[in-house]
PDB file of N, CA, C and O in Angstrom, chain B, residues numbered from 101:
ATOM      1  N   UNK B 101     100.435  50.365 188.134  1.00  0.00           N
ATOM      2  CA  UNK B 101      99.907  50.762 186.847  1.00  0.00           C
ATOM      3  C   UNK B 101      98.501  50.177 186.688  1.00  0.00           C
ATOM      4  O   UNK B 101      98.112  49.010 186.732  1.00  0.00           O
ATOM      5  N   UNK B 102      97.983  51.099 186.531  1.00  0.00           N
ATOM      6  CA  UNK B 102      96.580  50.143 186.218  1.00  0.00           C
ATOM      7  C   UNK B 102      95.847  49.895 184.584  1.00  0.00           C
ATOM      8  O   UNK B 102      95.740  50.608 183.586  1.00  0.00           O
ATOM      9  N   UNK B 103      95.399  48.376 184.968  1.00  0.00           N
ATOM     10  CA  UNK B 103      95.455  47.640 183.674  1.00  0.00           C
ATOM     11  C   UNK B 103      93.811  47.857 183.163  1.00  0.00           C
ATOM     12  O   UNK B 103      92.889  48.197 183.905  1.00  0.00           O
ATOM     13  N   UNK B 104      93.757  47.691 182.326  1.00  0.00           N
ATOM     14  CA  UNK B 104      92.030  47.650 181.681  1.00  0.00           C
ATOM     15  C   UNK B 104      91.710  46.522 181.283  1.00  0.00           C
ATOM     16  O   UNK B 104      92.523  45.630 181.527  1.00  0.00           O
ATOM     17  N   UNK B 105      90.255  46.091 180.432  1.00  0.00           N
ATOM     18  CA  UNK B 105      89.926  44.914 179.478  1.00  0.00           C
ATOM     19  C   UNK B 105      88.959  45.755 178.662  1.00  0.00           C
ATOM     20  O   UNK B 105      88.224  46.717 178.888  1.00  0.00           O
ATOM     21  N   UNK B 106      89.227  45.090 177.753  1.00  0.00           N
ATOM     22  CA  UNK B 106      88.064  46.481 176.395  1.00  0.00           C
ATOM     23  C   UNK B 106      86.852  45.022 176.074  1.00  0.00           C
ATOM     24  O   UNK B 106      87.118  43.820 176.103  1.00  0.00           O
ATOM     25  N   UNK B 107      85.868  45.519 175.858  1.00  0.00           N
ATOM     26  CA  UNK B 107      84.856  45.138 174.650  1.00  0.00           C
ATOM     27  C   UNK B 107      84.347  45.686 173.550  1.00  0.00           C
ATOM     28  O   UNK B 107      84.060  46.884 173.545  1.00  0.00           O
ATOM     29  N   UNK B 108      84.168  44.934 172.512  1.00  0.00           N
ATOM     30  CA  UNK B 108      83.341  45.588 170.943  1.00  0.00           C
ATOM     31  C   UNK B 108      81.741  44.937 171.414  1.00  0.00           C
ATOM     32  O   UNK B 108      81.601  44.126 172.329  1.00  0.00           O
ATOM     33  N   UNK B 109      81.061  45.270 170.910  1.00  0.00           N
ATOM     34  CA  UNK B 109      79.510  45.072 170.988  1.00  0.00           C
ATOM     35  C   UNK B 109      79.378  45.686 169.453  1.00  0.00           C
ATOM     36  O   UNK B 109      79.576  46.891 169.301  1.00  0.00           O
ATOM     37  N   UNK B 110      79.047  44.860 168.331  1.00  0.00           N
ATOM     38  CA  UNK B 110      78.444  45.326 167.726  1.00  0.00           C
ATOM     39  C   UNK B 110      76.644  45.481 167.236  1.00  0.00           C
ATOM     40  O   UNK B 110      75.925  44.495 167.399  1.00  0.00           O
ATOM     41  N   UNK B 111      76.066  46.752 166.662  1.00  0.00           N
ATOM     42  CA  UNK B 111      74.776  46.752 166.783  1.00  0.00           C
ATOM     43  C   UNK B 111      74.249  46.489 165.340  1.00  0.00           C
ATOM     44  O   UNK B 111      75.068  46.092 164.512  1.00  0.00           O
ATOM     45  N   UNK B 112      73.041  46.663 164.994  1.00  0.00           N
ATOM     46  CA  UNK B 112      72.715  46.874 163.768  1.00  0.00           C
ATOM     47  C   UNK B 112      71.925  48.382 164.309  1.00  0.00           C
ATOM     48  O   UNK B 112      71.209  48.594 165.287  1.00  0.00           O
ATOM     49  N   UNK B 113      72.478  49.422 163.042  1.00  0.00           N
ATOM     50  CA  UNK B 113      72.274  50.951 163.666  1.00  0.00           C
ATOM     51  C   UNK B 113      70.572  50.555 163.899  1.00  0.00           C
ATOM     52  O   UNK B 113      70.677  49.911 164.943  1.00  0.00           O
ATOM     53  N   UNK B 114      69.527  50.548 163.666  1.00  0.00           N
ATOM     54  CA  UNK B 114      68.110  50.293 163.493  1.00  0.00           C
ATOM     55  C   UNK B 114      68.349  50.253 164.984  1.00  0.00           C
ATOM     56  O   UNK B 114      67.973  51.257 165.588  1.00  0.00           O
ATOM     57  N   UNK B 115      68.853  49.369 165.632  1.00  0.00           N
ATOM     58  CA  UNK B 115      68.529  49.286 167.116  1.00  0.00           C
ATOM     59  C   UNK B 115      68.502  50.761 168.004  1.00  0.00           C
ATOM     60  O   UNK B 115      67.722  51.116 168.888  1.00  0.00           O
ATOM     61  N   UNK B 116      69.474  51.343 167.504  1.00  0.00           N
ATOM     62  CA  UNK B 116      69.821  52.596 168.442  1.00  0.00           C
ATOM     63  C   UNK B 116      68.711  53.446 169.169  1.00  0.00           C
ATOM     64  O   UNK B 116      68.797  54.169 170.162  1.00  0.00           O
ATOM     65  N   UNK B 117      67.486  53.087 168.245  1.00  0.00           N
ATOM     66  CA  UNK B 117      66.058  54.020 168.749  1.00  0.00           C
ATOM     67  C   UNK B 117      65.502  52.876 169.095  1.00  0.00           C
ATOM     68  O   UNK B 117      64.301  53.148 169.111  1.00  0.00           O
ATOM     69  N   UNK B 118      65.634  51.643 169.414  1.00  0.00           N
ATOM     70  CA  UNK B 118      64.875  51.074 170.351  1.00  0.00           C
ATOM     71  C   UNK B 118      65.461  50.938 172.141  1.00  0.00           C
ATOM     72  O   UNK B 118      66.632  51.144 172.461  1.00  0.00           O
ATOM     73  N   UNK B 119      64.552  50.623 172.952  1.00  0.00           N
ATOM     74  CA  UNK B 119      64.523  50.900 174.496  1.00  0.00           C
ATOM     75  C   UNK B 119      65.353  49.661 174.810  1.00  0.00           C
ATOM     76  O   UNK B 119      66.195  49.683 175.707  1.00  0.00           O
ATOM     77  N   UNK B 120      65.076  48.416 173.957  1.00  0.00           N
ATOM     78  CA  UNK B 120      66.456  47.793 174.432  1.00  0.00           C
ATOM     79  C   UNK B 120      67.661  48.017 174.309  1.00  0.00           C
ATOM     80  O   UNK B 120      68.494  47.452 175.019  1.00  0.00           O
ATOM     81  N   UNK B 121      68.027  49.045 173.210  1.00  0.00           N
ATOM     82  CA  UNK B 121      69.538  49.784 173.160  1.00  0.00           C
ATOM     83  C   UNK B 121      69.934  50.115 174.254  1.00  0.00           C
ATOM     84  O   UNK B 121      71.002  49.606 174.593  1.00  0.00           O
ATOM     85  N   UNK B 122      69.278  51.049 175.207  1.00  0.00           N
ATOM     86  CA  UNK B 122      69.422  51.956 176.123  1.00  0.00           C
ATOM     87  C   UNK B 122      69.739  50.383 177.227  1.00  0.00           C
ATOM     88  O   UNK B 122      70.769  50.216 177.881  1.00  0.00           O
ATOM     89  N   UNK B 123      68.948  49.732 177.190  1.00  0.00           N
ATOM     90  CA  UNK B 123      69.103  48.463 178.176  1.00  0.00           C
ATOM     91  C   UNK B 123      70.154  47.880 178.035  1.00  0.00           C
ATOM     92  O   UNK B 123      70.427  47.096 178.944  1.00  0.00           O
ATOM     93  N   UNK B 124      70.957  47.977 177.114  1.00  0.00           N
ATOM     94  CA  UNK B 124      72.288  46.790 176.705  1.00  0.00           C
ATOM     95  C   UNK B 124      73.252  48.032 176.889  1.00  0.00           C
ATOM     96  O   UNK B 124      74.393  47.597 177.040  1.00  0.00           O
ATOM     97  N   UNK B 125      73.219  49.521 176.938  1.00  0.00           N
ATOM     98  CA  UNK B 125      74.078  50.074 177.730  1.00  0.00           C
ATOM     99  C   UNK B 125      74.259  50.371 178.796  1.00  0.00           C
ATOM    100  O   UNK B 125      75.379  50.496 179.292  1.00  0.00           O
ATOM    101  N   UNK B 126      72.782  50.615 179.598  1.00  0.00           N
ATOM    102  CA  UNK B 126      72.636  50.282 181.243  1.00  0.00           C
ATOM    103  C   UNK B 126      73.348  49.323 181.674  1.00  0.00           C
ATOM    104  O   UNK B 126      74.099  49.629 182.600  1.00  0.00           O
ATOM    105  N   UNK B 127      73.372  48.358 181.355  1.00  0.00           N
ATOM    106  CA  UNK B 127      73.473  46.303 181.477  1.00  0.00           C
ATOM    107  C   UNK B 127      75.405  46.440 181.637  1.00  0.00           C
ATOM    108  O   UNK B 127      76.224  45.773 182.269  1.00  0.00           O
ATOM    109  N   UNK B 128      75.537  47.726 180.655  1.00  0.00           N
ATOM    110  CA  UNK B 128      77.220  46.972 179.862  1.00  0.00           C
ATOM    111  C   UNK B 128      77.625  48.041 181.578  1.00  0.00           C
ATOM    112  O   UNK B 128      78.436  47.779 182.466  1.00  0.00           O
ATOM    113  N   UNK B 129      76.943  48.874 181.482  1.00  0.00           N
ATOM    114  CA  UNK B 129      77.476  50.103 182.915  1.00  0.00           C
ATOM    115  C   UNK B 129      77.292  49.495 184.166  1.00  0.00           C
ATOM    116  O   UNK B 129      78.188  49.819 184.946  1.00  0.00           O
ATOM    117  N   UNK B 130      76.397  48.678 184.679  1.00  0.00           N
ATOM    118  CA  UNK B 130      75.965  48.285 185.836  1.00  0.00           C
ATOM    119  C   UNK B 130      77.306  47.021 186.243  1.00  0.00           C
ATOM    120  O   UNK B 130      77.650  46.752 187.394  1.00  0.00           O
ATOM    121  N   UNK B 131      77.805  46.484 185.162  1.00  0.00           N
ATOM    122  CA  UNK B 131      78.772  45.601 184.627  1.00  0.00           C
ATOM    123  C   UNK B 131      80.447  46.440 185.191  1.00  0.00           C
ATOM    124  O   UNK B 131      81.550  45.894 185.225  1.00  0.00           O
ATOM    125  N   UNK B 132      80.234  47.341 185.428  1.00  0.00           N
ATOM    126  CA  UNK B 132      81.707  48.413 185.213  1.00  0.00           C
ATOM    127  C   UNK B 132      82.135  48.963 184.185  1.00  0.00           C
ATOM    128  O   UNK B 132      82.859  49.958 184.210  1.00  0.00           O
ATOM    129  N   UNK B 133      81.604  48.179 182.777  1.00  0.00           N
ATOM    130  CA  UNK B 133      81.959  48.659 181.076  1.00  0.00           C
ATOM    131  C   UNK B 133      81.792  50.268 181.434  1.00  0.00           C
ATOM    132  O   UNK B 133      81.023  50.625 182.326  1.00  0.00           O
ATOM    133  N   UNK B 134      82.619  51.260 180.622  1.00  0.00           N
ATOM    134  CA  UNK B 134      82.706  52.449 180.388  1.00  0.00           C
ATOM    135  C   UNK B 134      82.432  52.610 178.782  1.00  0.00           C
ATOM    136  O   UNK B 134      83.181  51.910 178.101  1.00  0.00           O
ATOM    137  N   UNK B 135      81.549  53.360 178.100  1.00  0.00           N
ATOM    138  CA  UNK B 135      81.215  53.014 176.588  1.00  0.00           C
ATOM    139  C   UNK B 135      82.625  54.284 176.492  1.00  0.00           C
ATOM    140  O   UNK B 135      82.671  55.387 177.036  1.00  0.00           O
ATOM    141  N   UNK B 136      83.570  53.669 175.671  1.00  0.00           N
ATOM    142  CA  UNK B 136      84.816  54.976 175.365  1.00  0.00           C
ATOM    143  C   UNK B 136      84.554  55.437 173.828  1.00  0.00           C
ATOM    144  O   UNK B 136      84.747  56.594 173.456  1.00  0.00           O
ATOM    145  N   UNK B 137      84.187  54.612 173.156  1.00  0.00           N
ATOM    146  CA  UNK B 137      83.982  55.021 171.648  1.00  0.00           C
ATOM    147  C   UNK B 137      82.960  54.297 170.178  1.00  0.00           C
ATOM    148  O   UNK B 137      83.106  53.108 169.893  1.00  0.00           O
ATOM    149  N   UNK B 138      82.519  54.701 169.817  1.00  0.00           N
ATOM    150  CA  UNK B 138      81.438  54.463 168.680  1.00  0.00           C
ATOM    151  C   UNK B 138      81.433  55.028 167.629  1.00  0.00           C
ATOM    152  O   UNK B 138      81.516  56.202 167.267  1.00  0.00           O
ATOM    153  N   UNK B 139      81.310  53.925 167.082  1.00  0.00           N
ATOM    154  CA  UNK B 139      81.073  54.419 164.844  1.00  0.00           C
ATOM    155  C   UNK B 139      80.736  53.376 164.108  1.00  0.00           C
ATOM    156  O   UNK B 139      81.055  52.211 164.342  1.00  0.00           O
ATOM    157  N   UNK B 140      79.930  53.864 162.989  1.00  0.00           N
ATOM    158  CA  UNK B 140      79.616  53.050 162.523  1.00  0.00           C
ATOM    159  C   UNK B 140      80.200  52.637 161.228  1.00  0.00           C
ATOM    160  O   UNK B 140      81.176  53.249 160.794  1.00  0.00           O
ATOM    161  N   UNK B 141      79.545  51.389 160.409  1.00  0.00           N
ATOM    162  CA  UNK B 141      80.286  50.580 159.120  1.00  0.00           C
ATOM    163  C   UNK B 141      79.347  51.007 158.105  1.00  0.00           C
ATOM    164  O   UNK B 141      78.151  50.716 158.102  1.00  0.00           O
ATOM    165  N   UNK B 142      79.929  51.689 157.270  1.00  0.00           N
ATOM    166  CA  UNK B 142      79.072  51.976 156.090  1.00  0.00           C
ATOM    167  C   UNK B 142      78.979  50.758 154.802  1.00  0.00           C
ATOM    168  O   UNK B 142      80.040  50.174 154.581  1.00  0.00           O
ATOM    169  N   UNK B 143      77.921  50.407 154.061  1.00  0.00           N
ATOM    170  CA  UNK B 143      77.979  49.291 153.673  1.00  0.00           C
ATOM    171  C   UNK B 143      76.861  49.794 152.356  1.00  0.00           C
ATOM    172  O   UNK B 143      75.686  49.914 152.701  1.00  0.00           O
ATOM    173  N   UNK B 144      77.176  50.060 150.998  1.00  0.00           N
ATOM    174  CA  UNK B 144      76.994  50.784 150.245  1.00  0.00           C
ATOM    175  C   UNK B 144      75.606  51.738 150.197  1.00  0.00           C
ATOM    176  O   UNK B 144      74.421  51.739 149.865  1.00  0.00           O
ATOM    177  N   UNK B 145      76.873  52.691 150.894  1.00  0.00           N
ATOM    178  CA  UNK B 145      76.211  54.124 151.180  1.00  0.00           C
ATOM    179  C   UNK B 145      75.383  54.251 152.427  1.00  0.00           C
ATOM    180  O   UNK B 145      75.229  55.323 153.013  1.00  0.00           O
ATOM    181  N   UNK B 146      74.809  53.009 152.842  1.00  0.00           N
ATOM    182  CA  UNK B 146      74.384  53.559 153.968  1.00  0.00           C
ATOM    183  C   UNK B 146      74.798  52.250 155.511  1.00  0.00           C
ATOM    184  O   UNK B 146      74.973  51.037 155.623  1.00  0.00           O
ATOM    185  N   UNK B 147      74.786  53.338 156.320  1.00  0.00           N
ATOM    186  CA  UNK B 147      75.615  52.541 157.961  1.00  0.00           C
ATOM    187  C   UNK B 147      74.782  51.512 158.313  1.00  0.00           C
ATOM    188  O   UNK B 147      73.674  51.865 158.717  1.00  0.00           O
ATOM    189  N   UNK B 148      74.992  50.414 158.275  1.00  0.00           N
ATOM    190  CA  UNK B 148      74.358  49.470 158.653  1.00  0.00           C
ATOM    191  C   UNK B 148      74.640  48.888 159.901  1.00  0.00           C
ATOM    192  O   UNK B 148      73.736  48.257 160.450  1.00  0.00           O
ATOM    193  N   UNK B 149      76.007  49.016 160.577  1.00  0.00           N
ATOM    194  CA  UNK B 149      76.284  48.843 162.028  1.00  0.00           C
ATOM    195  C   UNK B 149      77.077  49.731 162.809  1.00  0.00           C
ATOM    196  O   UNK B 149      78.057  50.344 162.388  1.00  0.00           O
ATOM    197  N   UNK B 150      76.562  49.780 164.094  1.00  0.00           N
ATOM    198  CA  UNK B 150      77.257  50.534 165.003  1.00  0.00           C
ATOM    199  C   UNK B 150      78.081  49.589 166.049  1.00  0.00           C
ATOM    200  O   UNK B 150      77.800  48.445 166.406  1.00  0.00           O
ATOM    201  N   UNK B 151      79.288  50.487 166.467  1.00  0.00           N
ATOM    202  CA  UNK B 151      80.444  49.097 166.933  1.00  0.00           C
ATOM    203  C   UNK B 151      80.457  50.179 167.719  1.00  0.00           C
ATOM    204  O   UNK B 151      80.358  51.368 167.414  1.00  0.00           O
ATOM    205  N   UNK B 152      80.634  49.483 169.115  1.00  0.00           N
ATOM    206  CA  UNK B 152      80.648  49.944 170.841  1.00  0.00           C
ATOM    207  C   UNK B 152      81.486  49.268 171.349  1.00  0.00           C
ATOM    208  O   UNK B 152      81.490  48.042 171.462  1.00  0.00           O
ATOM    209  N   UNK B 153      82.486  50.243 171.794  1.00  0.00           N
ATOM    210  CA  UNK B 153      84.003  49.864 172.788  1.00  0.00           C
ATOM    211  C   UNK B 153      83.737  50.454 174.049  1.00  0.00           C
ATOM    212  O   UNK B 153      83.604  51.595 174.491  1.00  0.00           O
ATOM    213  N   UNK B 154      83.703  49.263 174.488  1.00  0.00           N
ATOM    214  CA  UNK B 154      83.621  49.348 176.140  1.00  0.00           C
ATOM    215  C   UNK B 154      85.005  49.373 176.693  1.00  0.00           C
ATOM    216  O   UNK B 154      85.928  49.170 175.904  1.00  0.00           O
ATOM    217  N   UNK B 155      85.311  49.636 178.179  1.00  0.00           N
ATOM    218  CA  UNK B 155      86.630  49.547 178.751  1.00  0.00           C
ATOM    219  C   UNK B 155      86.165  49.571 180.426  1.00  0.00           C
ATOM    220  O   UNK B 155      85.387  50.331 181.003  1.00  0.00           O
ATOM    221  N   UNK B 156      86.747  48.741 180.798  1.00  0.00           N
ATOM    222  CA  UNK B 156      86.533  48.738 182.696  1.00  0.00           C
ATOM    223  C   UNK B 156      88.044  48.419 183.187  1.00  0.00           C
ATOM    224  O   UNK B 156      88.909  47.985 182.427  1.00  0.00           O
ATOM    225  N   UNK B 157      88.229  48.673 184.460  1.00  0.00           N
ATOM    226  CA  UNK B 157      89.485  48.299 185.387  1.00  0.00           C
ATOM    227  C   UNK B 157      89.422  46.694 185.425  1.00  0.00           C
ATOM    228  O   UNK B 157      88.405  46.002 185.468  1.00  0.00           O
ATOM    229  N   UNK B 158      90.820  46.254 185.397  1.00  0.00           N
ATOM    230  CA  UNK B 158      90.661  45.042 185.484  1.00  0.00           C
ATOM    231  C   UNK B 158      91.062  44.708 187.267  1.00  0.00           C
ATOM    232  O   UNK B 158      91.276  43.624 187.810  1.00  0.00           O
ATOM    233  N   UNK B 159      91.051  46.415 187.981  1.00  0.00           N
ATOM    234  CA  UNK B 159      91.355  45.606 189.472  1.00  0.00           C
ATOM    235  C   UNK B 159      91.055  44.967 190.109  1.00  0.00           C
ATOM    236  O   UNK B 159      91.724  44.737 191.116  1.00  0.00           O
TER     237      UNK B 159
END
C-alpha cells in the first residue's frame, strides 16, 4: 500500500504575483511535494491567505 506525507504552506494571497511564489513551488516540486489543493481564507470580505497542500510518497 503506498503511504504519503501532506504539507500546508500557508501564503499571504499578495504573494501569488510575485516570482518568489513561483520559486517556493518549484522548491516544494524539486522536493517531491505534489501541490494537490488550494484556497483561500476570507477575512472580512476580502482573502487574505492562500493555504497550499502538498503531498509526496513517503517510499
Amino acid at each position: 500500500m503506498t503511504k504519503f506525507e501532506y504539507r500546508r504552506v500557508i501564503s499571504d494571497v499578495h504573494q501569488i504575483t510575485e516570482p518568489s511564489f513561483e520559486k517556493l513551488l518549484n522548491d516544494h516540486g524539486a522536493e517531491g511535494w505534489e501541490l494537490i489543493a488550494s484556497f483561500d481564507r476570507e477575512r472580512g470580505g476580502n482573502s487574505k491567505e492562500v493555504f497550499l497542500i502538498f503531498k509526496r510518497n513517503l517510499g
